[in-house]
C-alpha positions as CSV (number, residue, x, y, z in Angstrom):
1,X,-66.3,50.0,-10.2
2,X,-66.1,47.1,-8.3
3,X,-62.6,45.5,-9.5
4,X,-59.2,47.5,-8.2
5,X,-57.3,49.8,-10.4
6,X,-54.1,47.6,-12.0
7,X,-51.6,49.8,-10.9
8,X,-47.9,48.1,-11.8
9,X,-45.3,47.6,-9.2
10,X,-42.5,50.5,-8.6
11,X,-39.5,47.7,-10.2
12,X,-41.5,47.7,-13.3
13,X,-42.7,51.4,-13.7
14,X,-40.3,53.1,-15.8
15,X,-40.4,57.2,-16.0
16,X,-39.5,59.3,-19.3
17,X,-35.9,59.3,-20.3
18,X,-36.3,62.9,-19.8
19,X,-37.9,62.8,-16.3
20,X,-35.6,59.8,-15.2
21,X,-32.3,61.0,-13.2
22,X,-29.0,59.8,-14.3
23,X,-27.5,56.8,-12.2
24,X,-24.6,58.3,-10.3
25,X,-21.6,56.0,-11.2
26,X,-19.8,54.0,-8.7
27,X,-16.2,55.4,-6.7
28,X,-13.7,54.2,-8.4
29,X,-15.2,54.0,-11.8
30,X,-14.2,56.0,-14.7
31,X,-16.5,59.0,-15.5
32,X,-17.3,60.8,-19.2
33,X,-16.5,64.2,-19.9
34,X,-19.5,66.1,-18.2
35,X,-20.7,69.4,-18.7
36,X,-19.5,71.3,-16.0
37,X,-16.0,69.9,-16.8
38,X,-13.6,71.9,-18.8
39,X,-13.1,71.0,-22.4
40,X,-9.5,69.9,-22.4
41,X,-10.7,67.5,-20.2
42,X,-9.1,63.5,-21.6
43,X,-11.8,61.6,-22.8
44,X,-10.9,58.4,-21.0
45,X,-14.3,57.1,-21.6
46,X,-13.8,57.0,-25.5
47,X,-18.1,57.2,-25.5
48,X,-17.5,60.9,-26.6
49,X,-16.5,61.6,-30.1
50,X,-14.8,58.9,-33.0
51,X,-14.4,55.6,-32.0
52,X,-10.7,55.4,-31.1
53,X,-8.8,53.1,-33.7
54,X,-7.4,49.6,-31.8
55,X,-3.9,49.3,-31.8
């Protein structure tokens, strides 16, 4: 009972996917289609859906 509890540092603890908040993304950068935006909104992002042919 002597020795300290190893408790890691806060940089290295990471939480559940489901408990950890999504990173806000920087002004200027392009967002994905989110939930509370309306369907017809252009996927710009191309993360959503097919893979967009090249060319």
């Amino acid at each position: 009972m002597s020795e300290p509890r190893f408790t890691p540092p806060a940089e290295d603890f990471e939480p559940p996917p489901e408990l950890e908040p999504l990173p806000e993304p920087a002004e200027g950068t392009p967002q994905p289609p989110d939930r509370d935006l309306p369907e017809e909104w252009p996927h710009d992002a191309g993360t959503t859906g097919p893979p967009q042919p090249a060319g």
